[in-house]
Structure formats: C-alpha cells, structure tokens
ROSELO-692974 format. One record per residue: x, y, z of N, C-alpha, C in turn; residue in one letter. Coordinates in pm, whole numbers, padded with zeros to 5 digits, always signed. Example, Ala and Ser with C-alpha at 12.3 -4.5 7.8 and 13.67 -1.06 7.14 Angstrom:
<recs>
+01319-00569+00780+01230-00450+00780+01320-00330+00780A/+01285-00225+00708+01367-00106+00714+01290+00003+00787S/
</recs>
This chain:
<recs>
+00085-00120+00000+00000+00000+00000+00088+00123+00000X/+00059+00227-00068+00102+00354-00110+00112+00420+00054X/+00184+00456+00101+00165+00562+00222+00158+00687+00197X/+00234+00691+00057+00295+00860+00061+00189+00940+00098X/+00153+01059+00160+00023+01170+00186+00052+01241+00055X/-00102+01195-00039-00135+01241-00146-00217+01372-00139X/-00241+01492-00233-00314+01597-00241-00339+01612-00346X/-00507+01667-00376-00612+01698-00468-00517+01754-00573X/-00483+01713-00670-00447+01830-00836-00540+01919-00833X/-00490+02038-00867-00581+02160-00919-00696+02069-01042X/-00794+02178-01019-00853+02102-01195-00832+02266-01225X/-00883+02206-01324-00872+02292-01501-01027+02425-01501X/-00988+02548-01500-01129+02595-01522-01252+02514-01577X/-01220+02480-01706-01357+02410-01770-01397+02266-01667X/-01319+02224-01597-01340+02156-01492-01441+02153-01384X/-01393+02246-01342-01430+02326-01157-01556+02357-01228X/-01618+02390-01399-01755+02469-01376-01856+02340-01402X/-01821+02220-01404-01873+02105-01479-01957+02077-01274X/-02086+02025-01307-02159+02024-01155-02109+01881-01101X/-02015+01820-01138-02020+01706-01072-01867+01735-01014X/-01824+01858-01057-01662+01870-00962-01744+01856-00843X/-01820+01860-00790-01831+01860-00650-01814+01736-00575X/-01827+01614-00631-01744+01480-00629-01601+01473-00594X/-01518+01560-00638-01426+01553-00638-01351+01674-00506X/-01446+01757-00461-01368+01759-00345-01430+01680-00227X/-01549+01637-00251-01618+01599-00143-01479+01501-00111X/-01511+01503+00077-01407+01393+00145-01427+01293+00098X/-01346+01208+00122-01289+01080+00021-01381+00952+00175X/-01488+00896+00070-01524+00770+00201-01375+00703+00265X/-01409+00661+00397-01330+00592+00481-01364+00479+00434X/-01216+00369+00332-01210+00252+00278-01268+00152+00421X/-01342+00065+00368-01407-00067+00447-01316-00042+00529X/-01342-00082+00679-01223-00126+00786-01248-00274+00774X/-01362-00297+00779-01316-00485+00724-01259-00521+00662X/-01247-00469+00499-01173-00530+00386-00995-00478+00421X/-01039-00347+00506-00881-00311+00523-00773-00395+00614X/-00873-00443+00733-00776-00529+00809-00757-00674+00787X/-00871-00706+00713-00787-00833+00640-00673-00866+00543X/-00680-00739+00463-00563-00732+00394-00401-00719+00461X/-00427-00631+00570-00333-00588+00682-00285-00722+00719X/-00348-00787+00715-00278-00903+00744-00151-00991+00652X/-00130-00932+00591-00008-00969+00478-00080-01103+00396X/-00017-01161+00302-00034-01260+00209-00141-01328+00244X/-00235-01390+00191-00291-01497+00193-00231-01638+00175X/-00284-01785+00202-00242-01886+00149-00273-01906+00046X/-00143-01896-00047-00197-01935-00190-00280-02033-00222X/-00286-02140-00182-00344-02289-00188-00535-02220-00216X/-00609-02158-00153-00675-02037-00120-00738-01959-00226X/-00634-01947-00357-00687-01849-00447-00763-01920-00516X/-00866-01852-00578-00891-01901-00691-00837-01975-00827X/-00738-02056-00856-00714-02155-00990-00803-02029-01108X/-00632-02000-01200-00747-01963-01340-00808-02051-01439X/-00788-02151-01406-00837-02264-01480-00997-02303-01466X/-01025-02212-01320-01148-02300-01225-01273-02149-01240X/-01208-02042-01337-01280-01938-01316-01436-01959-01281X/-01494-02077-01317-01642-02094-01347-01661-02092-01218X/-01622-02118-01083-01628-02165-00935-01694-02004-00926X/-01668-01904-00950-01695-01767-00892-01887-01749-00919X/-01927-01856-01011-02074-01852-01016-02158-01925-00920X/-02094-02010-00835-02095-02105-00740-02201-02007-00598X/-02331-02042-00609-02384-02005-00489-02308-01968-00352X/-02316-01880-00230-02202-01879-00155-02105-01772-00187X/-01972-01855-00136-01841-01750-00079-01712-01859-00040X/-01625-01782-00128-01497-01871-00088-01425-01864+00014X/-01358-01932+00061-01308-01929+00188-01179-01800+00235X/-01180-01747+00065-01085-01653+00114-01184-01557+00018X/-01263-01416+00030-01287-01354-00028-01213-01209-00036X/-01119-01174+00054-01072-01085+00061-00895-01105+00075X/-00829-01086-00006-00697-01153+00011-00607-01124-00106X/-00462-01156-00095-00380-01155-00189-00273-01205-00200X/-00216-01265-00287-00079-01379-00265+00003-01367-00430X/+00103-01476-00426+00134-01451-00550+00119-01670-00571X/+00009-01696-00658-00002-01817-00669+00139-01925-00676X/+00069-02055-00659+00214-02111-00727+00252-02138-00861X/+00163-02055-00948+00237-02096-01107+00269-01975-01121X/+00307-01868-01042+00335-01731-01026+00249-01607-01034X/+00146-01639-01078+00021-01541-01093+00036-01450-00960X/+00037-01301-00986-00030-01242-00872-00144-01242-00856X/-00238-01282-00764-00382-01296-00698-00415-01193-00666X/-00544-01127-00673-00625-01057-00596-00727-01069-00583X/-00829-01126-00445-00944-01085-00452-00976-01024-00344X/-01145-00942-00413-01181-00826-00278-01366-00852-00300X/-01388-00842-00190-01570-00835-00192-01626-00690-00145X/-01636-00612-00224-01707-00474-00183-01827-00479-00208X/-01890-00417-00099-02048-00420-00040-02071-00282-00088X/-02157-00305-00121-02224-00169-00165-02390-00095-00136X/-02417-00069-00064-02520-00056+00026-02638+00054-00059X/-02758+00027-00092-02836+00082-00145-02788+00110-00304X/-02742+00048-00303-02708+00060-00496-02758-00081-00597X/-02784-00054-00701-02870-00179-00755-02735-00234-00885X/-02781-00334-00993-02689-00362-01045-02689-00302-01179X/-02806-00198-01193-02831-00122-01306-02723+00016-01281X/-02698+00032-01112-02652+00168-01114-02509+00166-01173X/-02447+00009-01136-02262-00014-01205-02308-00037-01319X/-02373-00076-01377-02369-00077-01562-02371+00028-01577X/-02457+00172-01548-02456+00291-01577-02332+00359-01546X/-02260+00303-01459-02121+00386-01390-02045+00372-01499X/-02040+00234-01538-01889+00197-01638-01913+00224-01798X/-02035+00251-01792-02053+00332-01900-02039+00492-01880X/-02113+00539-01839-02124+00712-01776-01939+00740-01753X/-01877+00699-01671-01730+00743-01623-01613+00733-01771X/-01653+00656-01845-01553+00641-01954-01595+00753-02058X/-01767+00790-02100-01821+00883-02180-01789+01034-02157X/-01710+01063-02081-01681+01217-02036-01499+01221-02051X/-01557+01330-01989-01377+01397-01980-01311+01318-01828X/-01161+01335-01824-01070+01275-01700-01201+01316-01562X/-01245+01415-01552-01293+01408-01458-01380+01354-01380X/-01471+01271-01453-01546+01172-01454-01460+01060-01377X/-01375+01030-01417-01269+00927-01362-01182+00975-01274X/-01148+01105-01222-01089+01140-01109-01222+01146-00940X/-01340+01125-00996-01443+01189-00900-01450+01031-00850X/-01431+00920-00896-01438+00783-00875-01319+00749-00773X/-01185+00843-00759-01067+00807-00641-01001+00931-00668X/-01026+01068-00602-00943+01164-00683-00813+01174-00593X/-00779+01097-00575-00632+01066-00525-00520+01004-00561X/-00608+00904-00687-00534+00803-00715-00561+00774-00874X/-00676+00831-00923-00709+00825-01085-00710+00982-01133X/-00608+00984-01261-00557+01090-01306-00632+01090-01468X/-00636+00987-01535-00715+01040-01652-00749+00892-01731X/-00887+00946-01837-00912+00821-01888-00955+00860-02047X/-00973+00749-02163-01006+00818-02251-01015+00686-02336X/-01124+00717-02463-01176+00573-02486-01153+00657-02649X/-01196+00547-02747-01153+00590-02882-01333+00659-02955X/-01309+00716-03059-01391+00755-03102-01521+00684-03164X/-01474+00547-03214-01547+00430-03243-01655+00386-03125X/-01557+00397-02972-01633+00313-02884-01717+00464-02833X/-01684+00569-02818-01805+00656-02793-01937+00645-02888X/-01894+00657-03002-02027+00625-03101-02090+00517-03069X/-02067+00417-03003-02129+00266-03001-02194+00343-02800X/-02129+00404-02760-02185+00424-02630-02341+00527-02589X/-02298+00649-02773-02412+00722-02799-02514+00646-02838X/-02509+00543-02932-02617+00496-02989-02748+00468-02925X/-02831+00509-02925-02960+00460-02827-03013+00313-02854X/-02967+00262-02956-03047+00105-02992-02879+00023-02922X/-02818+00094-02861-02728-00034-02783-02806-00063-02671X/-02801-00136-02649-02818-00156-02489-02729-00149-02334X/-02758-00099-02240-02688-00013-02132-02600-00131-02124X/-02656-00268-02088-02553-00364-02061-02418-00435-02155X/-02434-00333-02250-02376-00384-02374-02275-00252-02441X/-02288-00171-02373-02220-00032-02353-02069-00048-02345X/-02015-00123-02229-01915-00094-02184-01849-00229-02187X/-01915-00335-02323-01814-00460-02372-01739-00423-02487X/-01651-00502-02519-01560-00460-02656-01552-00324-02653X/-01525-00289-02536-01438-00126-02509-01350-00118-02484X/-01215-00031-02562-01113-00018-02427-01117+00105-02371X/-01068+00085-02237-01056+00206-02176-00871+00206-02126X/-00879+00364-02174-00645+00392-02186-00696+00489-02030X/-00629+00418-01908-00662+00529-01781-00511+00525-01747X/-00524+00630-01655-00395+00620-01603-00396+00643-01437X/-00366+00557-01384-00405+00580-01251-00280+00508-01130X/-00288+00565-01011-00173+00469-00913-00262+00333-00832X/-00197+00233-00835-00268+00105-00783-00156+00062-00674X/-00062+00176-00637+00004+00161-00529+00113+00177-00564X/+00205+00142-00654+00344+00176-00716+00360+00248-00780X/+00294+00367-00800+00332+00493-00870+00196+00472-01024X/+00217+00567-01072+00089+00613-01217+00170+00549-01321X/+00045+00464-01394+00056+00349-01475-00019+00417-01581X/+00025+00330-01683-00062+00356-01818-00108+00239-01847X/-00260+00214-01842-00326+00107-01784-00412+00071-01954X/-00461-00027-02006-00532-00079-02112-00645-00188-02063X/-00738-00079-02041-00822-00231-02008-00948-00263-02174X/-00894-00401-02174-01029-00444-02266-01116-00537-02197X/-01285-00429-02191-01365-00506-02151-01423-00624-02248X/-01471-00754-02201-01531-00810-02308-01624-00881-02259X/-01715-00954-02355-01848-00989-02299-01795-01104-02231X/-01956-01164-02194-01906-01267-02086-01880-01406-02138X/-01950-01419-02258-01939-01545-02332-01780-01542-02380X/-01709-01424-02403-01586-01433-02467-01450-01418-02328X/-01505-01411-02205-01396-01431-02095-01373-01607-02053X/-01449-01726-02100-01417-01873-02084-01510-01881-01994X/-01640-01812-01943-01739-01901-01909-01839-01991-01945X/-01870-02081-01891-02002-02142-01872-02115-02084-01889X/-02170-02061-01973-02267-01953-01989-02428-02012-01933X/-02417-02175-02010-02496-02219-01944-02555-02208-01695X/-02385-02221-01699-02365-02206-01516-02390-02096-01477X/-02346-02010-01612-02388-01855-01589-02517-01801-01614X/-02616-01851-01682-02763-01823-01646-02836-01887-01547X/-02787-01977-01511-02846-02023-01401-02793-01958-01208X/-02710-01888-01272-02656-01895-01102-02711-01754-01045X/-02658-01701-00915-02715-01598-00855-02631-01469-00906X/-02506-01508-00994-02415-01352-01075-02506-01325-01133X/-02560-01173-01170-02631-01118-01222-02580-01031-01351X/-02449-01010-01328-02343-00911-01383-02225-00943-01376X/-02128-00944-01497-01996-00990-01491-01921-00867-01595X/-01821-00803-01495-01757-00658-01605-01600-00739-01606X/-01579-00719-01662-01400-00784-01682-01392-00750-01825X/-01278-00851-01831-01172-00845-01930-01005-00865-01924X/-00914-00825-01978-00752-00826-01985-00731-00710-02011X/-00574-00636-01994-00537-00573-02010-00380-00557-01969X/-00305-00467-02003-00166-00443-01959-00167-00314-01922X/-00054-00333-01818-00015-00158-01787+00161-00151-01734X/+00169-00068-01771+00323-00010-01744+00327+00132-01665X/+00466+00149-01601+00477+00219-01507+00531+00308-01568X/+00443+00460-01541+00430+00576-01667+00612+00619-01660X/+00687+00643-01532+00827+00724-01534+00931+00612-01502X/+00870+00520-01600+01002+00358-01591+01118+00322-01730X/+01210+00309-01691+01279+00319-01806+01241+00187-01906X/+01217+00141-01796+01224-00019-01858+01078-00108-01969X/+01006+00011-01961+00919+00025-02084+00838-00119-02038X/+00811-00210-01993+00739-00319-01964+00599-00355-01949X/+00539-00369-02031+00401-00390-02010+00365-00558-01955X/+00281-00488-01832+00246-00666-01753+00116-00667-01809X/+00071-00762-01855-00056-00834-01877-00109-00875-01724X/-00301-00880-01735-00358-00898-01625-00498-00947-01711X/-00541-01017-01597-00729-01012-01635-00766-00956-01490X/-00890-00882-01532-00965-00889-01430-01120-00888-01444X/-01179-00943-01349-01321-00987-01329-01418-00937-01231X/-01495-00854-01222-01625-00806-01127-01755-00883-01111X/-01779-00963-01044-01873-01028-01074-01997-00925-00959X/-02102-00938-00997-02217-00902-00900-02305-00986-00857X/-02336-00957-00766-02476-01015-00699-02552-00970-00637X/-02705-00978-00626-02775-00901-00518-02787-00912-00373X/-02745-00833-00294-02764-00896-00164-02877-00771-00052X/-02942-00866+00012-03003-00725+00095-02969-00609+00101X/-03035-00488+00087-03023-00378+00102-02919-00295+00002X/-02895-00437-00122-02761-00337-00213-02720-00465-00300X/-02557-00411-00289-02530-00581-00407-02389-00604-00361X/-02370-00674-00411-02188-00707-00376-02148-00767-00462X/-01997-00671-00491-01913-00670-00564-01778-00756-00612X/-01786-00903-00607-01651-01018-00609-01546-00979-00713X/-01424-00909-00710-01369-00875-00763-01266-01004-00786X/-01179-01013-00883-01037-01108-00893-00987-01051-00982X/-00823-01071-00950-00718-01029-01075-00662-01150-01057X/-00573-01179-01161-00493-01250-01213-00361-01160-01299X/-00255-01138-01203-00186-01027-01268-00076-01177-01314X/-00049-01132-01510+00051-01242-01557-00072-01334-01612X/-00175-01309-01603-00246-01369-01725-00336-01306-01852X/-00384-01359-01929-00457-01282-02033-00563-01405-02133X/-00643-01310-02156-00754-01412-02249-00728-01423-02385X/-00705-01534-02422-00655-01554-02615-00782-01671-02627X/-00858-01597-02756-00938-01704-02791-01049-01731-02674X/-01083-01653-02639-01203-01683-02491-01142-01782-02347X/-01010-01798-02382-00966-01895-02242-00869-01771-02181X/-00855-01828-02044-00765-01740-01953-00652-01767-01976X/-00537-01740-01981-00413-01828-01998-00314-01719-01953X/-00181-01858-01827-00121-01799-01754-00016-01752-01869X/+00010-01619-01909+00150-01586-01934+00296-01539-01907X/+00302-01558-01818+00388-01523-01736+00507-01607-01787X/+00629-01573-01832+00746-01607-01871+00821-01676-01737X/+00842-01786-01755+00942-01834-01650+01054-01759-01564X/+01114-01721-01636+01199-01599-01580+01136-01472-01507X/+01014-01427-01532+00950-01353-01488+00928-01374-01324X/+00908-01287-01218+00866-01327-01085+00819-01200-01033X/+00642-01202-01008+00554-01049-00985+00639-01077-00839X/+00596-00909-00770+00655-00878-00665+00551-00903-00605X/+00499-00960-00474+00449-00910-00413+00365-00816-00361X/+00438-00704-00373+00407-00568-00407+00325-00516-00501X/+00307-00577-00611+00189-00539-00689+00091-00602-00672X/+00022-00766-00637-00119-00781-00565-00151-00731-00476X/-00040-00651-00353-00082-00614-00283-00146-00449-00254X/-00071-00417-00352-00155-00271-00403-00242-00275-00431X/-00265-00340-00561-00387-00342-00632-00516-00382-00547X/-00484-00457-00421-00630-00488-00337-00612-00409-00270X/-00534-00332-00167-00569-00204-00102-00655-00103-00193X/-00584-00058-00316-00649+00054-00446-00790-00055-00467X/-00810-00135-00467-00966-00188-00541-01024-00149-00404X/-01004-00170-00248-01102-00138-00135-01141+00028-00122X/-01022+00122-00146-01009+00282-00144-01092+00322-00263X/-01097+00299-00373-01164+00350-00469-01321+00249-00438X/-01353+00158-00423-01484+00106-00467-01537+00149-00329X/-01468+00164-00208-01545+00199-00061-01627+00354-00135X/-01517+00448-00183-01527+00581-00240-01679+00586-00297X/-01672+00465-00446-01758+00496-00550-01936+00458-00505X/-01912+00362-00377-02057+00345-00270-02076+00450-00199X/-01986+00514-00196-02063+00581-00118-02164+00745-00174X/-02089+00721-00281-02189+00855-00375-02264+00802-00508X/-02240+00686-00513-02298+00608-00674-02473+00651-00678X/-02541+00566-00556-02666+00625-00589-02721+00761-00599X/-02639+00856-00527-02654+00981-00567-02632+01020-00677X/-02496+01008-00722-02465+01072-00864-02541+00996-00990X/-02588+00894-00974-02688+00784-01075-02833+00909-01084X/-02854+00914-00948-03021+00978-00973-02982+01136-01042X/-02879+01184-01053-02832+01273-01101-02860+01284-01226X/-02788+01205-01307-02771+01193-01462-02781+01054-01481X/-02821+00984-01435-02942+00860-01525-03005+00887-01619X/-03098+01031-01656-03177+01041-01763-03089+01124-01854X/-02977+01191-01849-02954+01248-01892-02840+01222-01998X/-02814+01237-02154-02730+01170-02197-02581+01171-02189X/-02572+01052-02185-02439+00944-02143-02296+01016-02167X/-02281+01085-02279-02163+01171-02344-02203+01340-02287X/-02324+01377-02225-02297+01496-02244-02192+01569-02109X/-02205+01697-02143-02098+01741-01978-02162+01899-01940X/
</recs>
C-alpha cells in the first residue's frame, strides 16, 4: 500500500464549472475497515486463491473461503481478490457507472478516487457505439477499451483495459444463467509504469462479478496479474523468468477497497443525477 500523503491536483477551469466537480472535493469515504484489516494481514495462502483454470467456481452459490486476500499463486500469478459491499445501490446503477465514467472527460474518472485516478479516454469508435440509443446499457461498456492512467500503489501506470463480454472471458454460460451472478464486467489488459525506463508492459485479467444482496449488491472482484484471455480462455502468461513482486497484488487490493469503498458511497446519488440524462454529455 502507497503511504505517501497524497493531495487533490488543481482542476482545469472548464473543470471546476462542470456540476459534478463537487465529487471531487467531497471527502474521500473511509475505505471498508473490514476489507482493510484483512488485507493488513499480509499474504494470503496461496493454496486459497482461486485456480485460473477454475474461473467458473466464482458462479458457485455462496463464498470462498478466502474472499478478501492476496498472494502470488504457485504458477506465479499475482492474486487478488476483494468483496465490496455496496449498500443501497442496484446492479443497473454499475452498468450505468462503467458506461457514464468512460463517456466524459478525465474528470469523470478522477471523481471515482481523486487521489489516485488521473485520466481516462476511450476511442472515437467506442463513444459512437456508447451514444447509440439502440445499444443496450448492458452492452455499452463490452468490446471497449478504456487507456486510464491511474496509481494502484506503485506509482501512475498507463493502464489498457479491454472489456469483453461474458461469453468471450471462458465461461459457462450455461452455469452462468443459471446462477445468482447477475453481472460480470472484466476483461484483460496491460499496464506499465508511466516514469520507468524499462518500458514493460504486464498483462492482467480482471473480473467483477455481482450479486444481489439485501439492502444493495456485492461486488466479487479477482485479478490475475501475468495472465490474459486468447481465444475466450484465460491463460497464464507469465514467462518463467519472470517473478511479480508481491508488491503489486498487494496494491492493487488495497487501491480496489479505497476506490470502490469511495464509488458506494456517492454512486446512488450521482446515478439519480444523470441517469436520464445523456451518457456523453458534460
């Protein structure tokens, strides 16, 4: 986890007059203390993680024995998983988020962790497919990429995420209409460390699964840092010689509890906001 004491960037005039800067100074939610002190607890037992082989297990009625945790597997994969609760929010309001936050300017994506996400920006193709009114909301924010740049604990990355549908991440689709996931956002991607000489892009997948739970929904997150999807399967790539640090699963699940504690705690507000209002405008 990042210690350094971070402070707000100025924004930009055309910024500060946009009505949702007010997101962005509002105080920053206090990350879960549950999810925080389990992590505090250093590594998980690998034995524990999820297998990328076994992805289909995450549709599995229930809860794994480790839902909050991070290790570096034994075929070297860095692990992450995190369960964020999200209290009075439905599963229409995150389809609208991950669409809505990519359709605007950086600020949209700084109001989501403005401590730790610096900018985002999608191509001109995938905005047109996001304007279209005959897409559908749930269908918005697949076969997108999103170029962000943000800190996940080791300094500001230049991050590539490709979302993709769910039939094309190696599930069971059949296990997957039947089970209690309601919503699955993922995909692969790589990111490199923006002021590194060493130019390196790590491959990752990652996976959001949802579910409804009293009073809100919850959020099963997993990474797999050192793998990537070819052809709809997961597959470990990670070069033998290669060995993740530590240090990067373990960021990345502190940064997934600080930003998603953040995005519960103003989502249903900022949803009833501009829900009706269109998706690209500012």
């Amino acid at each position: 986890m990042n210690e350094n004491k971070k402070e707000l960037k100025p924004l930009a005039p055309y910024e500060e007059a946009l009505p949702y800067s007010k997101y962005y100074y509002r105080e920053m939610a206090q990350p879960n203390p549950e999810l925080m002190g389990l992590l505090a607890q250093g590594p998980m037992d690998p034995d524990k993680a999820l297998p990328l082989t076994e992805i289909n297990q995450i549709l599995d009625p229930g809860y794994h024995e480790v839902e909050t945790g991070y290790c570096i597997t034994g075929d070297g994969l860095g692990y992450v998983a995190v369960n964020n609760v999200f209290p009075g929010c439905t599963i229409d309001m995150m389809r609208w988020w991950f669409v809505w936050h990519a359709a605007g300017g950086n600020l949209r994506y700084r109001i989501w962790d403005p401590l730790d996400h610096v900018a985002i920006a999608i191509s001109d193709q995938d905005r047109r497919k996001i304007k279209d009114p005959a897409v559908p909301l749930a269908d918005k924010f697949t076969n997108v990429d999103h170029f962000v740049v943000e800190d996940t604990g080791g300094g500001e990355e230049n991050i590539l995420i490709r979302f993709k549908k769910v039939c094309d991440m190696g599930f069971d689709m059949d296990k997957y209409e039947g089970s209690p996931t309601k919503e699955i956002v993922g995909g692969y991607g790589t990111s490199e460390f923006r002021f590194s000489p060493m130019n390196f892009k790590a491959p990752a997948i990652m996976m959001h699964t949802m579910r409804e739970i009293e009073g809100g929904i919850e959020f099963r997150t997993r990474f797999w840092m050192g793998a990537r999807i070819v052809e709809g399967k997961a597959l470990n790539v990670t070069p033998p010689f290669v060995k993740i640090p530590i240090q990067a699963p373990m960021g990345l699940a502190f940064h997934n509890v600080v930003e998603y504690s953040n995005l519960a705690a103003f989502l249903p507000e900022i949803y009833e906001e501009y829900k009706d209002r269109p998706l690209t405008e500012d």
